[in-house]
BALOTI-532323 format. One record per residue: residue number from 1; residue in three letters; x, y, z of N, C-alpha, C, CB in turn. Coordinates in steps of 0.1 Angstrom, whole numbers, plus 5000, padded with zeros to 4 digits. Atoms other than C-alpha are relative to their C-alpha. Glycine has a CB too. Example, Ala and Ser with C-alpha at 12.3 -4.5 7.8 and 13.67 -1.06 7.14 Angstrom:
residues 2
+------+------+------+------+------+------+------+------+------+------+------+------+------+------+
! resi ! resn !  nxx !  nyy !  nzz ! caxx ! cayy ! cazz !  cxx !  cyy !  czz ! cbxx ! cbyy ! cbzz !
+------+------+------+------+------+------+------+------+------+------+------+------+------+------+
!    1 !  ALA ! 5009 ! 4988 ! 5000 ! 5123 ! 4955 ! 5078 ! 5009 ! 5012 ! 5000 ! 4990 ! 5000 ! 5012 !
!    2 !  SER ! 4991 ! 4989 ! 5000 ! 5137 ! 4989 ! 5071 ! 4992 ! 5011 ! 5008 ! 5004 ! 5005 ! 4986 !
+------+------+------+------+------+------+------+------+------+------+------+------+------+------+
END
This chain:
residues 96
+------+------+------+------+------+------+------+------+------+------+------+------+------+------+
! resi ! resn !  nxx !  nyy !  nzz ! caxx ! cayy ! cazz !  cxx !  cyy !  czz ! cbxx ! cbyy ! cbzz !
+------+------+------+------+------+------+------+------+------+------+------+------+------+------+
!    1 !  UNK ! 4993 ! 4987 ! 4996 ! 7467 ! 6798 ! 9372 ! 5007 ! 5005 ! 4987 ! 5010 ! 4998 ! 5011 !
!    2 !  UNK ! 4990 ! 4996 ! 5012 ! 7480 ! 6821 ! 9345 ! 5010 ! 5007 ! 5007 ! 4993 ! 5011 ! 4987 !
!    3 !  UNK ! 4987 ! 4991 ! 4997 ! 7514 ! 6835 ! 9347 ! 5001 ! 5005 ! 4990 ! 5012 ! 4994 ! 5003 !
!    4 !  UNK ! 4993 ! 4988 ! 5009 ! 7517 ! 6860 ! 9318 ! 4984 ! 5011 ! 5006 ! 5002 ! 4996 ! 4976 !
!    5 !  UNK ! 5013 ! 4989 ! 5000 ! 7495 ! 6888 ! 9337 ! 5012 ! 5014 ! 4998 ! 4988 ! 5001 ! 5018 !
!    6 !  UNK ! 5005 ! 4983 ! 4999 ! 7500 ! 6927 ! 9338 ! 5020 ! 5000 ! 5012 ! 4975 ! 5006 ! 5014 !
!    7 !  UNK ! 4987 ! 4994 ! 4990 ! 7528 ! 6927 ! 9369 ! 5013 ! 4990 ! 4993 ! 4998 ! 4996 ! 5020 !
!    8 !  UNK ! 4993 ! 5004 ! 5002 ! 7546 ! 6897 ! 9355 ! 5006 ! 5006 ! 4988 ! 4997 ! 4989 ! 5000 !
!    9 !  UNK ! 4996 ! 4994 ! 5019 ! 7553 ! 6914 ! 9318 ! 5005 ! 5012 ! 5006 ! 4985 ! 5004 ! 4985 !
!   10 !  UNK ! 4992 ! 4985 ! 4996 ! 7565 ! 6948 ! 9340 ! 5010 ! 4998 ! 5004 ! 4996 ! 5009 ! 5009 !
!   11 !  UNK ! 4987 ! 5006 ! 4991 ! 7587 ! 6928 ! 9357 ! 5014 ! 4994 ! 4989 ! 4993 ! 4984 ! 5011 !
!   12 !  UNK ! 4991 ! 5005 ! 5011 ! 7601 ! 6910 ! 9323 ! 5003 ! 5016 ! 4987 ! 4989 ! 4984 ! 4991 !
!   13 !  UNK ! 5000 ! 4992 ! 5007 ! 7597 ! 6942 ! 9307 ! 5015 ! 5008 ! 5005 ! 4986 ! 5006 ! 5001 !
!   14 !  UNK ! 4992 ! 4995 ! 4987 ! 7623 ! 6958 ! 9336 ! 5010 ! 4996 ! 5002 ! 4996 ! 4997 ! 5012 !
!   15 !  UNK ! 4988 ! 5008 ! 5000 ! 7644 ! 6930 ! 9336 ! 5010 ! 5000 ! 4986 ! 4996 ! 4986 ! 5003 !
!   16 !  UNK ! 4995 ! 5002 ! 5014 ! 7651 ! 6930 ! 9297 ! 5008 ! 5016 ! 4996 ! 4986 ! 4995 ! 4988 !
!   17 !  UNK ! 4995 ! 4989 ! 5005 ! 7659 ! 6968 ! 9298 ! 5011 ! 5005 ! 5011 ! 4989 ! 5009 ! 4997 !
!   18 !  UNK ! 4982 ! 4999 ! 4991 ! 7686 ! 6967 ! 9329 ! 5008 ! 4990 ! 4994 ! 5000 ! 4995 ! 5021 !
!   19 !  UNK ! 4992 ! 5007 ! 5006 ! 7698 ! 6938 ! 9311 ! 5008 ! 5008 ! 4986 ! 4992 ! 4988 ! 4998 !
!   20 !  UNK ! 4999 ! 4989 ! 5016 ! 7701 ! 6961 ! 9277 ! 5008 ! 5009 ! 5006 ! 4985 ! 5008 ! 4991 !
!   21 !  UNK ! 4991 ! 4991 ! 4998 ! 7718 ! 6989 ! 9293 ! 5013 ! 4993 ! 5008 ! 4994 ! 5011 ! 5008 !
!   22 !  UNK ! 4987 ! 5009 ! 4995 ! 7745 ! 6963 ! 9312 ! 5007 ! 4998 ! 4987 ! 4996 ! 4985 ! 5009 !
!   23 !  UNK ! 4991 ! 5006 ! 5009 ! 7751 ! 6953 ! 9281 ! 5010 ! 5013 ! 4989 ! 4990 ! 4989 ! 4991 !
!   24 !  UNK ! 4998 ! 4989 ! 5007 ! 7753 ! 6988 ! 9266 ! 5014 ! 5010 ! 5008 ! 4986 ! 5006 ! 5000 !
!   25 !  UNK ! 4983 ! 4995 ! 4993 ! 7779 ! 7000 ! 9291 ! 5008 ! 4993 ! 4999 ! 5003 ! 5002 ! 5013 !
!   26 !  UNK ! 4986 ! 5009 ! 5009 ! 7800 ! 6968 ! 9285 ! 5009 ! 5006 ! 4987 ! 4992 ! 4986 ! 4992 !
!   27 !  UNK ! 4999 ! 4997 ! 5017 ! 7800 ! 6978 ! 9246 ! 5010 ! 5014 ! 5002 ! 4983 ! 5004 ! 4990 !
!   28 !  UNK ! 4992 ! 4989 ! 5000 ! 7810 ! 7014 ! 9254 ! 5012 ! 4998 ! 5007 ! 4995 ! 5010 ! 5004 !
!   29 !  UNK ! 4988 ! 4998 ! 4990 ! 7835 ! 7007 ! 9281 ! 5013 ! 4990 ! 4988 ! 4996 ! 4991 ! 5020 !
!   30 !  UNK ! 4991 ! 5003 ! 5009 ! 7852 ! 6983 ! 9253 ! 5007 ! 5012 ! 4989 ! 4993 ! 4990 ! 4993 !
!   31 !  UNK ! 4997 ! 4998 ! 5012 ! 7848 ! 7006 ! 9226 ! 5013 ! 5014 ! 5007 ! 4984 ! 5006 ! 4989 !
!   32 !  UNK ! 4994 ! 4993 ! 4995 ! 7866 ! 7034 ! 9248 ! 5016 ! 4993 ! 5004 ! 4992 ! 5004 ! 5010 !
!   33 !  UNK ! 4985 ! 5009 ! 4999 ! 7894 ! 7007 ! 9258 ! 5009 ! 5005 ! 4987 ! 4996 ! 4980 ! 5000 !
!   34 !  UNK ! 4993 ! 5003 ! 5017 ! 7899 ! 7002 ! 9220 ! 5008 ! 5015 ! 4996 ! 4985 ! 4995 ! 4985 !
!   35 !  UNK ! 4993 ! 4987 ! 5004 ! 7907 ! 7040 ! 9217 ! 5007 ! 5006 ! 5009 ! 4993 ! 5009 ! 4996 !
!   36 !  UNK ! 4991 ! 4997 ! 4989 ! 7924 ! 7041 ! 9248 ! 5017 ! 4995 ! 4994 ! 4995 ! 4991 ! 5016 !
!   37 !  UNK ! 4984 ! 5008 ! 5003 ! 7949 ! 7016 ! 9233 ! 5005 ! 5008 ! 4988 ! 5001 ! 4982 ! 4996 !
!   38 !  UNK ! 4995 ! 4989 ! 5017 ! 7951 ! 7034 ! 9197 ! 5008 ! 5012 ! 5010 ! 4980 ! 5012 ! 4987 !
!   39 !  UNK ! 4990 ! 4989 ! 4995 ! 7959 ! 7065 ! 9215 ! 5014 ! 4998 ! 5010 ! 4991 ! 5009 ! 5006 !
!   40 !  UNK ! 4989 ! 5003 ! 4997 ! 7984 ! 7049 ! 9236 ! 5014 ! 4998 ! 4994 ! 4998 ! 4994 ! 5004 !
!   41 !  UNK ! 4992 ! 5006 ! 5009 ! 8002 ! 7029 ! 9210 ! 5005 ! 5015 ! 4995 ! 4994 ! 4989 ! 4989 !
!   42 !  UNK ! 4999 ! 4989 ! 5004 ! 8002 ! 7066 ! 9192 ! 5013 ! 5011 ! 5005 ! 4989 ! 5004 ! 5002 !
!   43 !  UNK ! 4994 ! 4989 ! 4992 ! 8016 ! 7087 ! 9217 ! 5012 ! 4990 ! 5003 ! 4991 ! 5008 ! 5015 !
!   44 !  UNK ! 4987 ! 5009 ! 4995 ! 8045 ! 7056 ! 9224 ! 5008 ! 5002 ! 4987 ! 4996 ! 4981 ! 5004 !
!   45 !  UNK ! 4998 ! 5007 ! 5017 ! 8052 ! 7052 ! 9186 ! 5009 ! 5017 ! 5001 ! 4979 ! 4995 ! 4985 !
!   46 !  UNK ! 4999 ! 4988 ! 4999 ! 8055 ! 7096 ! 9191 ! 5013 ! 5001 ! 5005 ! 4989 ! 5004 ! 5007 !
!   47 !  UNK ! 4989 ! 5001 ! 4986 ! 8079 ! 7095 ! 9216 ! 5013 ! 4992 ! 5000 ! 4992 ! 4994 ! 5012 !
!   48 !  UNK ! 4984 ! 5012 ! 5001 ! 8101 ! 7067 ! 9206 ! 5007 ! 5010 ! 4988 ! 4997 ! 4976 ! 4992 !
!   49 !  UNK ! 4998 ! 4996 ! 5008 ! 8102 ! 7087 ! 9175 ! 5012 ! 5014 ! 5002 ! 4988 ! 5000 ! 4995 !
!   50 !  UNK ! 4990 ! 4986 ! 4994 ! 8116 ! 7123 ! 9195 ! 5012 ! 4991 ! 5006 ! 4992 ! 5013 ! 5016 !
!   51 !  UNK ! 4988 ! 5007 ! 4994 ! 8139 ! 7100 ! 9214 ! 5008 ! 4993 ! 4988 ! 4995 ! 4988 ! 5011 !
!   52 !  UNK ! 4989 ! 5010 ! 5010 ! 8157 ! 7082 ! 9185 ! 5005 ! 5017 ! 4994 ! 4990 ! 4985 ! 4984 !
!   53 !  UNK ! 5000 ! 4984 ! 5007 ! 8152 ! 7126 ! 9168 ! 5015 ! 4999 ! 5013 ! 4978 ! 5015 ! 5004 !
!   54 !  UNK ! 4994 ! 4999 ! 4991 ! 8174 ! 7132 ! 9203 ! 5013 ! 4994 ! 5002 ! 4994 ! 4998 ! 5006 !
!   55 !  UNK ! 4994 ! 5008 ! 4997 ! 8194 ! 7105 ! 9200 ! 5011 ! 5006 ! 4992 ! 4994 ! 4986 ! 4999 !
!   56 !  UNK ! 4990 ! 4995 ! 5015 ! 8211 ! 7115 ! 9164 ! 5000 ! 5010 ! 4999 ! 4997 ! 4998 ! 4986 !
!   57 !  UNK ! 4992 ! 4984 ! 5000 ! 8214 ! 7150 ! 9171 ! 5012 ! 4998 ! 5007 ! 4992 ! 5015 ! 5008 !
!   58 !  UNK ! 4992 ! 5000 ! 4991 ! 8232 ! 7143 ! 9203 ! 5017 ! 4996 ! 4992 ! 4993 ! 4989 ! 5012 !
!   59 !  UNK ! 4990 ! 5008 ! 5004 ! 8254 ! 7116 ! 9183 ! 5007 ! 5008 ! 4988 ! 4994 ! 4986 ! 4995 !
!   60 !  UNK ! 4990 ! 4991 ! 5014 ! 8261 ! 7141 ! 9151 ! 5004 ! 5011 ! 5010 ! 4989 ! 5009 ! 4985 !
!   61 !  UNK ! 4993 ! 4993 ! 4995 ! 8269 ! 7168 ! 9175 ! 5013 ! 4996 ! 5006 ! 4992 ! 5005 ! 5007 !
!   62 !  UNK ! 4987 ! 5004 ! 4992 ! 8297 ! 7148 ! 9195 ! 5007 ! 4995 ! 4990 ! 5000 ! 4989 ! 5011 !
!   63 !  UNK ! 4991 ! 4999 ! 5009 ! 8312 ! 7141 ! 9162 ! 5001 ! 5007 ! 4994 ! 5000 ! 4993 ! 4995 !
!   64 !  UNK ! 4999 ! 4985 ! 5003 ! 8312 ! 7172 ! 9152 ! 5014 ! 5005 ! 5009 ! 4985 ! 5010 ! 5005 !
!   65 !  UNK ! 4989 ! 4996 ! 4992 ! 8332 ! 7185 ! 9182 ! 5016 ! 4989 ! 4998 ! 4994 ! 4999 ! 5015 !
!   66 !  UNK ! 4986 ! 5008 ! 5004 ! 8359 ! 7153 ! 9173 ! 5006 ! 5003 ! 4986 ! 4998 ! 4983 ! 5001 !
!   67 !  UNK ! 4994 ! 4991 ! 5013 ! 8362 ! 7169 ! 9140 ! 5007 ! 5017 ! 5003 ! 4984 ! 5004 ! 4988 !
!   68 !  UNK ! 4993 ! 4988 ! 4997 ! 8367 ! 7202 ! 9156 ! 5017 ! 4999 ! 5004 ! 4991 ! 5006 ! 5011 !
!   69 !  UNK ! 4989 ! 5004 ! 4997 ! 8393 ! 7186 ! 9174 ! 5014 ! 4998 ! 4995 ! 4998 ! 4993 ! 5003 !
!   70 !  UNK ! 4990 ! 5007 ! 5011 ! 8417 ! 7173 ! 9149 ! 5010 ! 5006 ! 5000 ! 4995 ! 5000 ! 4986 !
!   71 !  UNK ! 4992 ! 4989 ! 5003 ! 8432 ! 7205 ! 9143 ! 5013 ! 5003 ! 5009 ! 4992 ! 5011 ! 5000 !
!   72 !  UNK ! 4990 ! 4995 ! 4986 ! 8450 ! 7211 ! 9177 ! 5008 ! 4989 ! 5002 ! 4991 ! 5002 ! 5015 !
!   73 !  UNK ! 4991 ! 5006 ! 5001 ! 8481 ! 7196 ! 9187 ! 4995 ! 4990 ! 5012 ! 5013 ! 5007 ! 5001 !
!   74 !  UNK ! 5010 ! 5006 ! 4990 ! 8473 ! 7169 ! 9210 ! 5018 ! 4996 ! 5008 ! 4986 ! 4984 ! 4994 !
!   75 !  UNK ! 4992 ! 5002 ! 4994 ! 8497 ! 7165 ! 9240 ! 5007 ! 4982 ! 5003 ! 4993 ! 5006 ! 5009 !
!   76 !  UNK ! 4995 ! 5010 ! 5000 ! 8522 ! 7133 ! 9242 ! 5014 ! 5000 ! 5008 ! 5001 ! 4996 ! 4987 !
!   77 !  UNK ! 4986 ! 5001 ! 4998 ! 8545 ! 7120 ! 9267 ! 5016 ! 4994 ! 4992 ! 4999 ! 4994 ! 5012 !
!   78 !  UNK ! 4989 ! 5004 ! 5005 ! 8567 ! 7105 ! 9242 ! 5006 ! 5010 ! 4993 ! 4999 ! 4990 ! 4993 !
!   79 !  UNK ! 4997 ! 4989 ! 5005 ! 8568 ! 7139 ! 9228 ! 5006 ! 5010 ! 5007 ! 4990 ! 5005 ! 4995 !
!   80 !  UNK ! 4994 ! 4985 ! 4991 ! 8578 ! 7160 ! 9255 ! 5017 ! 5005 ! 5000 ! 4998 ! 4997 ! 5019 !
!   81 !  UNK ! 4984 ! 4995 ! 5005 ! 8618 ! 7154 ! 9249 ! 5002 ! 4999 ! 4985 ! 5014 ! 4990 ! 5008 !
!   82 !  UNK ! 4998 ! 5011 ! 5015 ! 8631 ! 7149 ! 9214 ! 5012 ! 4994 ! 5000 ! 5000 ! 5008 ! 4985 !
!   83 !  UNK ! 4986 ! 5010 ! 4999 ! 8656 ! 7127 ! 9210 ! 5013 ! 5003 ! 4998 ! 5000 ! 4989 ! 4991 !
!   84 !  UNK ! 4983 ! 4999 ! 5000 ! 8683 ! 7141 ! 9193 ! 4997 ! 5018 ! 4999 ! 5012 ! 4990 ! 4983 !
!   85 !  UNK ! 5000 ! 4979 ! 4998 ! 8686 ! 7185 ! 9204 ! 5005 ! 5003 ! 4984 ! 5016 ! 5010 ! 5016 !
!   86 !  UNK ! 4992 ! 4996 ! 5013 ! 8708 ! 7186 ! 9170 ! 4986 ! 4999 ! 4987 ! 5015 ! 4986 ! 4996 !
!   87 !  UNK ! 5011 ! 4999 ! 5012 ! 8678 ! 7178 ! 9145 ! 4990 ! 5009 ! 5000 ! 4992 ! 4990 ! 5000 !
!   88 !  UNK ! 5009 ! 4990 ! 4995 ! 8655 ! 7203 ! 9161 ! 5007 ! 5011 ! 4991 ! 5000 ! 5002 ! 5018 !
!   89 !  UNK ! 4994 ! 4988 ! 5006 ! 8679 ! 7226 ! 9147 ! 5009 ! 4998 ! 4987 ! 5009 ! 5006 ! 5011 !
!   90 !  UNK ! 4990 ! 5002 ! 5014 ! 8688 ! 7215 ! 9111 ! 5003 ! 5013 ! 4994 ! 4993 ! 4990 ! 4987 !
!   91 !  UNK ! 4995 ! 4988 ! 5009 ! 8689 ! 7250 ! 9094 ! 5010 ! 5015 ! 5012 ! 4980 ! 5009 ! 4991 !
!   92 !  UNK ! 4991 ! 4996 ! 4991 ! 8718 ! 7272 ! 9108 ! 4992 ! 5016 ! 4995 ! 5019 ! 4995 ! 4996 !
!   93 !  UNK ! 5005 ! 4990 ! 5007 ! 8706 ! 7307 ! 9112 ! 5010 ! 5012 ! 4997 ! 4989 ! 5005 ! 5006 !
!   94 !  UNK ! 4987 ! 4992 ! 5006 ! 8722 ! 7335 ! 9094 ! 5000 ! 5012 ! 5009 ! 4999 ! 5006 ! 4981 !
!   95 !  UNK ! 4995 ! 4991 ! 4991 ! 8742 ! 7362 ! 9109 ! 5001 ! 5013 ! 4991 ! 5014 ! 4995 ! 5006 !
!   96 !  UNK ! 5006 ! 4988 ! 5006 ! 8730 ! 7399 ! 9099 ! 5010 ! 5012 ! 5004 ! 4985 ! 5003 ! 5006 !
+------+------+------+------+------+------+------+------+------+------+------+------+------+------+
END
């Protein structure tokens, strides 16, 4: 009995080329992974980058405003009486 006829070789022929495209979608579905991850990493790497950008404006602006601050008198209860009424009033004023 031979076994390499005509149907057997269509059949190996059939088998070797669903096997070749199984393998051919494997390959792509990797190679797509691989640029799934690039572009992920990308757009993370992006993003951390505006967020830190966000971070140090935010942080130079609120020290900005504590510079603005400085200037103004800033309210104190140990300040509200003064101790002695007579010092308040060291220079006598003149009479016109």
């Amino acid at each position: 009995m031979n076994v390499f006829n005509r149907r057997n070789a269509l059949v190996g022929f059939i088998a070797l080329k669903v096997a070749r495209r199984a393998l051919d979608r494997r390959l792509r579905r990797r190679r797509g992974g691989r640029s799934r991850v690039a572009l992920l990493t990308v757009v993370g790497i992006v993003s951390f980058g505006v967020l830190a950008g966000l971070a140090a404006a935010f942080l130079r602006r609120r020290g900005q405003e504590e510079q603005r601050l400085e200037g103004y008198a800033v309210f104190d209860e140990a300040e509200e009486q003064p101790a002695e009424p007579e010092a308040a009033t060291a220079e006598p004023i003149p009479a016109t």
